[in-house]
C-alpha positions as CSV (number, residue, x, y, z in Angstrom):
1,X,-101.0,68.6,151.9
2,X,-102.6,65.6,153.7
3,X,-103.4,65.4,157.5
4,X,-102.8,61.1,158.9
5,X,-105.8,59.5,159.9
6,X,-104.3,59.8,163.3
7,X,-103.3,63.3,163.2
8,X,-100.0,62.7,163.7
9,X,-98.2,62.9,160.5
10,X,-98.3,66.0,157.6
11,X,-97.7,65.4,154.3
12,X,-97.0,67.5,151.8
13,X,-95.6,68.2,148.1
14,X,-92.8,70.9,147.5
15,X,-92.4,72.5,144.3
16,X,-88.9,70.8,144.4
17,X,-90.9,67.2,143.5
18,X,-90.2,66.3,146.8
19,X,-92.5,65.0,149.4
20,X,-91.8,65.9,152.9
21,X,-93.2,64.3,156.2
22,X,-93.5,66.1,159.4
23,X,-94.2,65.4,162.9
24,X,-97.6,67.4,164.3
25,X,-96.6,67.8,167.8
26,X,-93.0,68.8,167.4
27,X,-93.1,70.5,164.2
28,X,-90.0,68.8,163.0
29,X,-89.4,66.9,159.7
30,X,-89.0,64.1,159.7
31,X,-88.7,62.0,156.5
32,X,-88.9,62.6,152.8
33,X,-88.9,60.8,149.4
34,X,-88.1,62.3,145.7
35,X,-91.0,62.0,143.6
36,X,-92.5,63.7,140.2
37,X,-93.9,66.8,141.3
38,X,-97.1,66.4,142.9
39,X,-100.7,68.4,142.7
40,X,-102.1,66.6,145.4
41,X,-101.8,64.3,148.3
42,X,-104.2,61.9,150.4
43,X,-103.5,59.4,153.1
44,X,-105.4,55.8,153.0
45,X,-107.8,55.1,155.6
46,X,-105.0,53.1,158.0
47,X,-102.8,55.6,157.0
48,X,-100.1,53.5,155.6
49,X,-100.1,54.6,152.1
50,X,-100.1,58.0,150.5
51,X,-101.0,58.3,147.4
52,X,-100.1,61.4,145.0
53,X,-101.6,62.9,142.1
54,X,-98.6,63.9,139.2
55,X,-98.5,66.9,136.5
56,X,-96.8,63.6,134.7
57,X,-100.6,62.2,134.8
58,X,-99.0,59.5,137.0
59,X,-100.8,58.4,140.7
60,X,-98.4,57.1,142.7
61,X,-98.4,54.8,146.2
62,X,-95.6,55.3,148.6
63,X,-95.2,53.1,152.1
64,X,-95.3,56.3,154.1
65,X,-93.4,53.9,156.8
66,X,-90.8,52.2,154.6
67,X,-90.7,56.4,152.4
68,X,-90.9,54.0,149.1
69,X,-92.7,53.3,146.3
70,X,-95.3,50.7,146.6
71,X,-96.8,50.7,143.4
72,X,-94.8,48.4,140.8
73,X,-95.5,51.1,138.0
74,X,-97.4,54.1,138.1
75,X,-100.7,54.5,137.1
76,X,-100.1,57.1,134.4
77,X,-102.5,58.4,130.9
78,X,-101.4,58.7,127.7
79,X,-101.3,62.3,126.5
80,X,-100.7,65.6,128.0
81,X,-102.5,65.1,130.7
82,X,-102.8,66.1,134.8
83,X,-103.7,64.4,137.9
84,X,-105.0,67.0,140.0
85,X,-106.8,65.3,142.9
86,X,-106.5,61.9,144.7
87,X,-108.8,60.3,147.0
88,X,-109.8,57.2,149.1
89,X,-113.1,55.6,148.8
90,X,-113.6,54.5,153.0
91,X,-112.4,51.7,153.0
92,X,-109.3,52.1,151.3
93,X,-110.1,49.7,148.6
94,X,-110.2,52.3,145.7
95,X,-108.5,55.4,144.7
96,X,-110.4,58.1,142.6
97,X,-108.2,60.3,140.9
98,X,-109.3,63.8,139.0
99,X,-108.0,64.4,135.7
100,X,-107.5,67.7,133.5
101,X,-109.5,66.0,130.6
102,X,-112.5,66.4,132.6
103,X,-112.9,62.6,134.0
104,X,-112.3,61.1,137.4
105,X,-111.1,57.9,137.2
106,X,-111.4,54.8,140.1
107,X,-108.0,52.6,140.9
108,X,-107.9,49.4,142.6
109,X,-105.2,49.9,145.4
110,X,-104.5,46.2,145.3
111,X,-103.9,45.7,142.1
112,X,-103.9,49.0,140.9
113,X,-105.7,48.9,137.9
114,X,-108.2,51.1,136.5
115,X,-111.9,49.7,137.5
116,X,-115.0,50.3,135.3
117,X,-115.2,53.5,132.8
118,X,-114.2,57.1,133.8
119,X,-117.4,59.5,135.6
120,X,-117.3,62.7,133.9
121,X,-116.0,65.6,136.4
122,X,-113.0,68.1,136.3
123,X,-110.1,67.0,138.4
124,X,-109.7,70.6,140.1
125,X,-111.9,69.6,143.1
126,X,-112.6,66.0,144.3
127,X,-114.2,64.6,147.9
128,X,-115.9,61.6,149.1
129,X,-118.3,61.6,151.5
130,X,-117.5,60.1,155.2
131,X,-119.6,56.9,154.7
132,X,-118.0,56.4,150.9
133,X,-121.4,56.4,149.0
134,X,-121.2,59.6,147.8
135,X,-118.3,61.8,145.7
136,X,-118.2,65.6,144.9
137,X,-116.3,66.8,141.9
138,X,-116.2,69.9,139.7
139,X,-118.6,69.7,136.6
140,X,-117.5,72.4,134.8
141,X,-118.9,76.1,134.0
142,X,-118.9,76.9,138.1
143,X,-121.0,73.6,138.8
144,X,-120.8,70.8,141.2
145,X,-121.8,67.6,140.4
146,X,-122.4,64.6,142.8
147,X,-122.2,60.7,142.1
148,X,-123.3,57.7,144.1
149,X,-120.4,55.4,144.5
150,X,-122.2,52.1,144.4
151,X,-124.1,52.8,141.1
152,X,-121.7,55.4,139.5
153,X,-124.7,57.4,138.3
154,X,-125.1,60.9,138.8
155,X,-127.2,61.7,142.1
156,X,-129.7,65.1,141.3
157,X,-129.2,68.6,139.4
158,X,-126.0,70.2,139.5
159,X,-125.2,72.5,142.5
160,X,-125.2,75.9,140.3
161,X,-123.6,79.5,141.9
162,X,-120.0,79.7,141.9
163,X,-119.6,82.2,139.1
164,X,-115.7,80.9,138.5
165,X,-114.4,77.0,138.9
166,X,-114.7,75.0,141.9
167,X,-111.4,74.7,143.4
168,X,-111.8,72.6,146.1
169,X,-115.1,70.9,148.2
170,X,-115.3,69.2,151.4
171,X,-118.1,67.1,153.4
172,X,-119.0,68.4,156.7
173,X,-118.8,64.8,159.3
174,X,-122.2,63.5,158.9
175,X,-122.1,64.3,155.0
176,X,-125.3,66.1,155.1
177,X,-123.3,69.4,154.0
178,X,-120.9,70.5,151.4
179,X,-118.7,73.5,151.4
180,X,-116.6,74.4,148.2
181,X,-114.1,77.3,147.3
182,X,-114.1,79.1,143.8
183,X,-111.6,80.8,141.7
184,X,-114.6,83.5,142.3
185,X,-113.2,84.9,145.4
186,X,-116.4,82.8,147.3
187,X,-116.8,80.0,149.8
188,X,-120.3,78.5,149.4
189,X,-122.0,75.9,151.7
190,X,-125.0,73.8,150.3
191,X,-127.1,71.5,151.9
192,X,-126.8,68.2,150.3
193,X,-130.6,67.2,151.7
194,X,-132.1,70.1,149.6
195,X,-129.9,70.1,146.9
196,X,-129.4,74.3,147.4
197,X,-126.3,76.7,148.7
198,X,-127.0,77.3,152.3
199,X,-127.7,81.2,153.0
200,X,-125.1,83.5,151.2
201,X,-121.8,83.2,150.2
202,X,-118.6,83.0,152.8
203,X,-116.6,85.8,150.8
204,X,-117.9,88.5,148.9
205,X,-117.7,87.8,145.4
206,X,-116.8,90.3,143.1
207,X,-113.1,90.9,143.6
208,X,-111.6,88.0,142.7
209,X,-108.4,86.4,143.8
210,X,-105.9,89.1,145.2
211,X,-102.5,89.3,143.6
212,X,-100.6,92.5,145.2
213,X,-101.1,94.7,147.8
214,X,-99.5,97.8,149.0
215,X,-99.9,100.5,151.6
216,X,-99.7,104.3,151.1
217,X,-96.6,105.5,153.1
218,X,-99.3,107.7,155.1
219,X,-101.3,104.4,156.3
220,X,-104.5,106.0,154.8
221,X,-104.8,104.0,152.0
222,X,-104.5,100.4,150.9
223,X,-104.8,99.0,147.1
224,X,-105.1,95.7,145.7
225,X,-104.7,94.2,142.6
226,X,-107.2,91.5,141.9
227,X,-109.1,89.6,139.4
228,X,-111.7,92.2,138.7
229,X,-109.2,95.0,138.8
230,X,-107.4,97.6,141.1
231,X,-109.5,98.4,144.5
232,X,-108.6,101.1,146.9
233,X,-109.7,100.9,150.6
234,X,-109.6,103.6,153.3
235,X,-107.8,102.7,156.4
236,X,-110.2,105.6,158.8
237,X,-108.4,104.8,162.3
238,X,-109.6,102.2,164.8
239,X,-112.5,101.3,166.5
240,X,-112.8,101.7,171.1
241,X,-110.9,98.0,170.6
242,X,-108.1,99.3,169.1
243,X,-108.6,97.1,166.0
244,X,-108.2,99.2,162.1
245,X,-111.0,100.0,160.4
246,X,-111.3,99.4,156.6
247,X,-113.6,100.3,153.7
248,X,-113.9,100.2,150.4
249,X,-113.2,103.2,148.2
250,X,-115.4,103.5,145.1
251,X,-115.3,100.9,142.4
252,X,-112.5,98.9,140.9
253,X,-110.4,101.0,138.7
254,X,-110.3,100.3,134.9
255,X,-111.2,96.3,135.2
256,X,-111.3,96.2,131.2
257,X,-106.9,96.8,131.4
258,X,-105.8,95.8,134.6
259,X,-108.2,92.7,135.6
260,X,-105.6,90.2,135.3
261,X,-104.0,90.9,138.5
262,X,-100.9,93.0,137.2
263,X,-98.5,94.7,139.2
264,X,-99.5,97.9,141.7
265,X,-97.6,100.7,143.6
266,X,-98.2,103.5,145.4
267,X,-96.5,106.9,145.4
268,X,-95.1,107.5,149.2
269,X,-97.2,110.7,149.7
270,X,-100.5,108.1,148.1
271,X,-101.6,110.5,145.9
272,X,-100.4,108.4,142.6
273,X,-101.4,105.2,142.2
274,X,-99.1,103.3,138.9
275,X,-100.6,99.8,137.5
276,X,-98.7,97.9,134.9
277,X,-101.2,95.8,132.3
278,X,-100.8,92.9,130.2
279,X,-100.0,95.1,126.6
280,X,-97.1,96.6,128.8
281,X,-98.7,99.5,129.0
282,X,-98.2,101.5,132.8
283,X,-101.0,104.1,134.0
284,X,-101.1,106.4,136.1
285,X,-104.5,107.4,138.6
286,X,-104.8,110.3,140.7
287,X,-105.8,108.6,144.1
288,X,-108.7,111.0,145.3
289,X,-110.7,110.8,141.8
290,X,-109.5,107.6,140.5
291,X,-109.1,109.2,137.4
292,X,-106.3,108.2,134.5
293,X,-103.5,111.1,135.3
294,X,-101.9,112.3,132.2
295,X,-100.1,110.1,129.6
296,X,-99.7,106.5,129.7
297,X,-95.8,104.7,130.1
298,X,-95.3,103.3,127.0
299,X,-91.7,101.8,126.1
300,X,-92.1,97.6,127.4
301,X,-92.2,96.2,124.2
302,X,-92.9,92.2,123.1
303,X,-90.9,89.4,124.0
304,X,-92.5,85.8,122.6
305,X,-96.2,87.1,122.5
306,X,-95.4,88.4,125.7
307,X,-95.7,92.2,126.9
308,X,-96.8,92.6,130.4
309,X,-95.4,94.7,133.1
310,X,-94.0,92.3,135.6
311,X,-93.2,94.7,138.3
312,X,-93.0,98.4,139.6
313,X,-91.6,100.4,141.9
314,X,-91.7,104.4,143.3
315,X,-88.6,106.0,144.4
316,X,-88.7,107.3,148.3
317,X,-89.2,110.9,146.8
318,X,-91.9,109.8,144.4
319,X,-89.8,111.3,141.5
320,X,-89.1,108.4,139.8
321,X,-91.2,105.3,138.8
322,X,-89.1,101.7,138.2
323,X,-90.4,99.1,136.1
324,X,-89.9,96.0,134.6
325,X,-91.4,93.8,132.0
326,X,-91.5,90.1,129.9
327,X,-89.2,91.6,127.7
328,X,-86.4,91.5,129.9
329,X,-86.1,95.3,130.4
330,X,-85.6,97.5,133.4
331,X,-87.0,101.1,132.8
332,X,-86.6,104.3,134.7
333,X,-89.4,106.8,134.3
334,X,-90.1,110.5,135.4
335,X,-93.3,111.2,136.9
336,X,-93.7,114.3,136.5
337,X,-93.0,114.6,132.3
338,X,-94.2,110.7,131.8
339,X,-90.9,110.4,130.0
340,X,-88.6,107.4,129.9
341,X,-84.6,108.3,131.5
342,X,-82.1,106.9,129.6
343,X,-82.2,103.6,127.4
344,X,-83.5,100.5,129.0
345,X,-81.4,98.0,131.1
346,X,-81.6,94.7,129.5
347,X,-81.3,91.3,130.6
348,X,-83.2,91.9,133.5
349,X,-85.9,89.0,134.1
350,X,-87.4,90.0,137.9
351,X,-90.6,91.2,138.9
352,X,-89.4,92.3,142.2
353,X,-88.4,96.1,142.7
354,X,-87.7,98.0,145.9
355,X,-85.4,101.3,146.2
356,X,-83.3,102.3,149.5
357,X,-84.7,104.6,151.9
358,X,-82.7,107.6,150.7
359,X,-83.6,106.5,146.8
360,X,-80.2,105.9,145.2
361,X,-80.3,102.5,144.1
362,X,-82.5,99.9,142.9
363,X,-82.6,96.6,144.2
364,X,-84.2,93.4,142.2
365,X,-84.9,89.7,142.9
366,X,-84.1,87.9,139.7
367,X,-85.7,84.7,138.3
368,X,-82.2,83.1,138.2
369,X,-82.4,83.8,142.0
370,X,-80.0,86.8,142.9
371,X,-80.4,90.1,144.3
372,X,-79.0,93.3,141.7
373,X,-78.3,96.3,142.3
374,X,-78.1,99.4,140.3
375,X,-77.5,103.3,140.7
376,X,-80.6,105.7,139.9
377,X,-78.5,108.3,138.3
378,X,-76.3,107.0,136.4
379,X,-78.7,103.4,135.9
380,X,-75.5,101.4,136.3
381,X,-75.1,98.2,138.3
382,X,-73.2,99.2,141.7
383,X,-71.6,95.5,142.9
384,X,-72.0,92.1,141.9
385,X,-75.0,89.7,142.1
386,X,-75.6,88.5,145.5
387,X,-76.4,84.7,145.8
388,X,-77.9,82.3,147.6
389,X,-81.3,81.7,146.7
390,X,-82.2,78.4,144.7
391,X,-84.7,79.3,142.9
392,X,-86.2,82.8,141.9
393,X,-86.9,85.6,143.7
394,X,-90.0,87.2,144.7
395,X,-90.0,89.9,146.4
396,X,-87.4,92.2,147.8
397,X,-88.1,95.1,150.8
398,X,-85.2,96.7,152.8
399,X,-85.1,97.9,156.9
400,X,-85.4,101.7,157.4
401,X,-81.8,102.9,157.2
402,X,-81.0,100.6,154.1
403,X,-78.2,98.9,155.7
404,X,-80.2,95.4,155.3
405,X,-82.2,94.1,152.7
406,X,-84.9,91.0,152.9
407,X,-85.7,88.9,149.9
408,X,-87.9,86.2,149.9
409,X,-88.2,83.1,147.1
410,X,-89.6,80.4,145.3
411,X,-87.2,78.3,147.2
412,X,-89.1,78.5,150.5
413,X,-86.7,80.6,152.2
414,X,-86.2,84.2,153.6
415,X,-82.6,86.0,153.2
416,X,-81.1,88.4,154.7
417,X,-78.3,90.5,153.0
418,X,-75.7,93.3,154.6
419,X,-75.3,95.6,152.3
420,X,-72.2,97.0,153.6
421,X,-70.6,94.0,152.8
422,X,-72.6,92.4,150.0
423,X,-72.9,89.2,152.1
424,X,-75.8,87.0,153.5
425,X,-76.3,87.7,157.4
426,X,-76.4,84.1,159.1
427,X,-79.0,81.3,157.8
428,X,-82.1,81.6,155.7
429,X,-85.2,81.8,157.2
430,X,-86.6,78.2,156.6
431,X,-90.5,77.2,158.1
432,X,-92.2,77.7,154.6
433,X,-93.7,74.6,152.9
434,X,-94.0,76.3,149.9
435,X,-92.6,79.3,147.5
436,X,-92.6,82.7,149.6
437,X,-94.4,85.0,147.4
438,X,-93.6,88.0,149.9
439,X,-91.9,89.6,153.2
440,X,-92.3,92.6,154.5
441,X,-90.3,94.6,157.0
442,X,-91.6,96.5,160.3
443,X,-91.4,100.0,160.3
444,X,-88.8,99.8,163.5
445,X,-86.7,97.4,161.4
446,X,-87.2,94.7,164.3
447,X,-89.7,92.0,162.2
448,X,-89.9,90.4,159.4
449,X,-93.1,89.0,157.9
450,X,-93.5,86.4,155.2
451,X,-96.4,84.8,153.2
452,X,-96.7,82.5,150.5
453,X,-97.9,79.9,148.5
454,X,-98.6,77.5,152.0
455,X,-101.6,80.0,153.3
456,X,-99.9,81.2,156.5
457,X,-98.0,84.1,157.5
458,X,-94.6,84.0,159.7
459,X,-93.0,86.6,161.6
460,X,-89.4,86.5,162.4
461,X,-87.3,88.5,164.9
462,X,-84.5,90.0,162.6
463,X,-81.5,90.1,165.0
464,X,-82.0,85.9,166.3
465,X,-83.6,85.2,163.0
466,X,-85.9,83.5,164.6
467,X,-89.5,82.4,164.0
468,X,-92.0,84.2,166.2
469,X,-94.9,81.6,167.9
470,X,-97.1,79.6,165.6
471,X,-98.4,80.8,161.9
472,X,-100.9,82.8,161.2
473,X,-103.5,81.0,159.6
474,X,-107.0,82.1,158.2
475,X,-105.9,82.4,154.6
476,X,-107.8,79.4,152.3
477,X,-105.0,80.0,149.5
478,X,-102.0,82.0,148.4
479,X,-101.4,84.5,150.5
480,X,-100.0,87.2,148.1
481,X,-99.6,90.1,149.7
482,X,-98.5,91.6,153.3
483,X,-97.8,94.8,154.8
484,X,-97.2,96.4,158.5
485,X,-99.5,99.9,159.1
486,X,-96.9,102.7,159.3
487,X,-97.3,102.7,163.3
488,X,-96.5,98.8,163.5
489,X,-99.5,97.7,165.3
490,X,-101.0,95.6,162.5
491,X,-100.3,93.2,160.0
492,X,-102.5,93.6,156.7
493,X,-102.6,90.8,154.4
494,X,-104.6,90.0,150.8
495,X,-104.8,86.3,149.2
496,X,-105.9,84.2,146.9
497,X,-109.0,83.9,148.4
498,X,-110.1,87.0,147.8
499,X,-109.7,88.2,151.5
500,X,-108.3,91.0,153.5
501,X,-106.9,90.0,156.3
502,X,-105.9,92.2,159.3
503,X,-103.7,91.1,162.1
504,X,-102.6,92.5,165.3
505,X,-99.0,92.4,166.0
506,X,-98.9,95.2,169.0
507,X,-97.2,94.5,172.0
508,X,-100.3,93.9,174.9
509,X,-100.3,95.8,177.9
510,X,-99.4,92.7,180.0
511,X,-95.9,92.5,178.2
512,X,-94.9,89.2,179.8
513,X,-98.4,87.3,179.3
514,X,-98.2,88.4,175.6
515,X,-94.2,87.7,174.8
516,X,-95.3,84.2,176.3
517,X,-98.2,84.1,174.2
518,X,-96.7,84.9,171.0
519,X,-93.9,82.5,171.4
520,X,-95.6,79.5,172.4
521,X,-92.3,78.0,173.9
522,X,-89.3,79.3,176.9
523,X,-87.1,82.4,175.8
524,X,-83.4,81.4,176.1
525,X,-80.8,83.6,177.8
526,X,-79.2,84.3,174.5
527,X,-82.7,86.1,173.4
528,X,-82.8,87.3,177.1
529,X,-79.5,89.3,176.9
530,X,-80.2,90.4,173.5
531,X,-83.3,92.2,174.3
532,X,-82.7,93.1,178.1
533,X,-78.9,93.9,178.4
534,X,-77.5,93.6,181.6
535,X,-80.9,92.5,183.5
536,X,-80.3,89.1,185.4
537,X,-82.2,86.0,183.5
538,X,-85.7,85.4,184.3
539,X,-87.9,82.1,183.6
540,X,-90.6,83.6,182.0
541,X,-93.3,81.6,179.6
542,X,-91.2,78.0,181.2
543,X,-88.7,77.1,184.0
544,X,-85.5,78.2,183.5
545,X,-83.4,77.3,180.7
546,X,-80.0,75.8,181.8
């Protein structure tokens, strides 16, 4: 995603291989042109041109005016190879782009040939300096590794602490200071004039980037599943501002199994915590001691070198444990003998579990993008698939009384499903840039959070279907998980970057100041007469609405 020089313009690459345009002040689309899937955007200095870096290997030009191609053939490598990065020298005369064979190579934008020999630097992170004499780029084993433009020698030692790979680096204005992200869960700032990392890391290192979250049905506890295994955190109460406290509990649990970010749930009374590993094994931990509880789930067996649990799920009464796995498989499992009901349902590719509220069915978001259904007695499918989705599914909650269901997708969107009739309940919810990795449900039933692959979080009034105010932004990456506190108040999410996040979604005490607030724009009379029946219509937040 690329900002115009003027700031007027977004840019950014969908998973679809299309790239769309849209209008800062308005918020509003407004153009968009098929291309090969892109990693990465930049606008040229007179923002005319934006160039893309392809998983094709291909850099591309496109007249962001004229939304075509300007180049007369792409500037591709031979091989299996990536662009990962793209960007303009100042003055727009050259294009750098970062490779996944470990070079960064320089284009001519006029006649867009390749100019002089590759610079050695991985293509995962890539940034000039503001006066164009200096560039930053990944240099493998956690380092980064600066060049001077003019001679296209390396300038000094290698910047040396990220403890994972460099994901992205910026130059602060007067290019004196350097910031980068790692795949280590840290944001490190280094002083370009010393050649050293500035004071301590952003993040605390350690835990990795966050894959799945969940919170005990109690709001006591929260657990993550990260890239240096399963951590539990104690949610004590709140502070004299009202705000939730949080604090680690112990250390991560069984790193060695579960460090690659597997799939997590806790039992509703959060006494049993269940993580699925990559050998499709599922244990069970006994929440107080963070101790292995019994015998492990075994049954997930290999599918094409592939074992892993893909997703879990506890039944409301914490009876029953849900699972499934790479090899297609949906398992029922009794928690209290560690014994496997009934033979497997097959053909079920989803990673994306969630029972009703009263615990008699079992709903999951496929990878061929429906929702399924199926009975917990008799493990038979109740109705047919419900479509709509585009692409696959991701995650899957439902409202208190079961009677609706939410179901969020690669495809950018948020459903909605009756489940009295099987059918989708009006449009999708559509702001996301990217996949949706996640939605959550508040305990009243009366919002809808989302999160995904675009950093920000949405929340959405469920009877207009109707975005909430702005984002919430804060997250540097994927935001992959999300979850309302059992009171409502707050909004905990977990990302990427290797942060927990906590959000307050409370109504304020000044009710009309904060409904103002939160929407950012005039409340029509049709959201009026939903929400106060039968009171006359008042302008509040903007004059009134005709």
């Amino acid at each position: 995603m690329a900002l115009s020089p003027d700031g007027e313009t977004l840019a950014g690459a969908g998973d679809d291989g299309i790239l769309y345009f849209w209008n800062v002040a308005t918020w509003r689309r407004i153009g968009r042109l098929t291309a090969t899937q892109a990693e990465d955007v930049a606008f040229s200095p007179d923002g005319r041109v934006l160039a893309t870096a392809g998983t094709d290997g291909a850099v591309r030009l496109w007249d962001v005016q004229a939304r075509r191609e300007v180049m007369p053939r792409p500037a591709t490598r031979k091989g299996n190879i990536v662009a990962w990065k793209v960007a303009y020298t100042t003055d727009g005369t050259k294009l750098l782009s970062g490779d996944s064979d470990g070079t960064v190579r320089w284009w001519d934008t006029t006649t867009h040939r390749l100019v002089g020999a590759p610079l050695q630097g991985s293509g995962t992170a890539l940034a000039v300096s503001p006066d164009g004499t200096t560039m930053a780029t990944d240099g493998g084993a956690g380092t980064i590794v600066l060049h001077d433009l003019v001679t296209r020698r390396r300038i000094g030692a290698p910047l040396v602490g990220h403890t994972g790979t460099p994901l992205d680096v910026a130059f602060s204005p007067d290019g004196t200071t350097l910031a980068s992200a790692g795949s280590d869960g840290t944001v490190r700032v280094w002083s370009l004039v010393r050649g050293r990392q500035s004071g301590r890391p952003v993040t605390r290192p350690g835990t990795g980037a966050i894959y799945g979250m969940a919170i005990s049905d109690d709001g006591r506890t929260l657990v993550i599943s990260s890239g240096s295994g399963v951590r539990l955190w104690t949610l004590t109460g709140r502070d004299r501002r009202g705000r939730l406290v949080v604090n680690p509990l112990g250390r991560p649990i069984a790193p060695d199994r579960i460090g690659d970010g597997g799939p997590v749930a806790l039992s509703p009374d959060g006494k049993t915590l269940a993580t699925g590993a990559s050998d499709g094994v599922i244990d069970l931990w006994t929440v107080t001691t963070q101790r292995q509880s019994g015998a492990p789930l075994i049954g997930h067996t290999e599918d094409d070198g592939k074992r892993w649990v893909r997703g879990l799920a506890f039944s409301p009464d914490g009876a029953v444990l849900a699972s499934t796995g790479a090899d297609g498989t949906l398992r029922f499992w009794d928690v209290g003998t560690r014994r496997q009901i009934g033979p497997p349902v097959t053909g079920v590719h989803a990673s994306a579990l969630a029972f009703t509220p009263d615990g008699a069915t079992l709903a999951a978001g496929m990878d061929d993008g429906t929702v399924r259904q199926w009975d917990r007695r008799t493990r038979r499918e109740k109705v047919s698939p419900m479509r709509g989705h585009m692409d696959a599914v991701t995650y899957v909650a439902f409202n208190p009384d079961g009677s609706v269901l939410a179901s969020a997708s690669k495809d950018r969107t948020v459903r909605l499903w009756d489940l009295r009739t099987g059918q989708q309940k009006g449009q999708p919810l559509a702001g996301h840039t990217h996949a949706v990795w996640m939605a959550a449900l508040s305990p009243d039933g009366r919002l809808i959070a989302s999160a995904g692959r675009d950093s920000t979080i949405r929340l959405w009034d469920v009877a207009t279907r109707r975005q909430l105010g702005r984002p919430l932004t804060g997250h540097l990456g994927d935001v992959s998980g999300i979850a309302f506190t059992p009171d409502g108040r707050t909004l905990v999410s977990a990302g990427y970057d290797a942060t927990i996040r906590l959000w307050d979604v409370s109504l304020p005490s000044d009710l009309e100041a904060g409904v103002c607030d939160l929407a950012q724009r005039a409340i029509t009379r049709e959201e009026w007469n939903l929400h106060v029946p039968g009171a006359p219509y008042e302008p509040i937040c903007a004059p009134a609405v005709p």
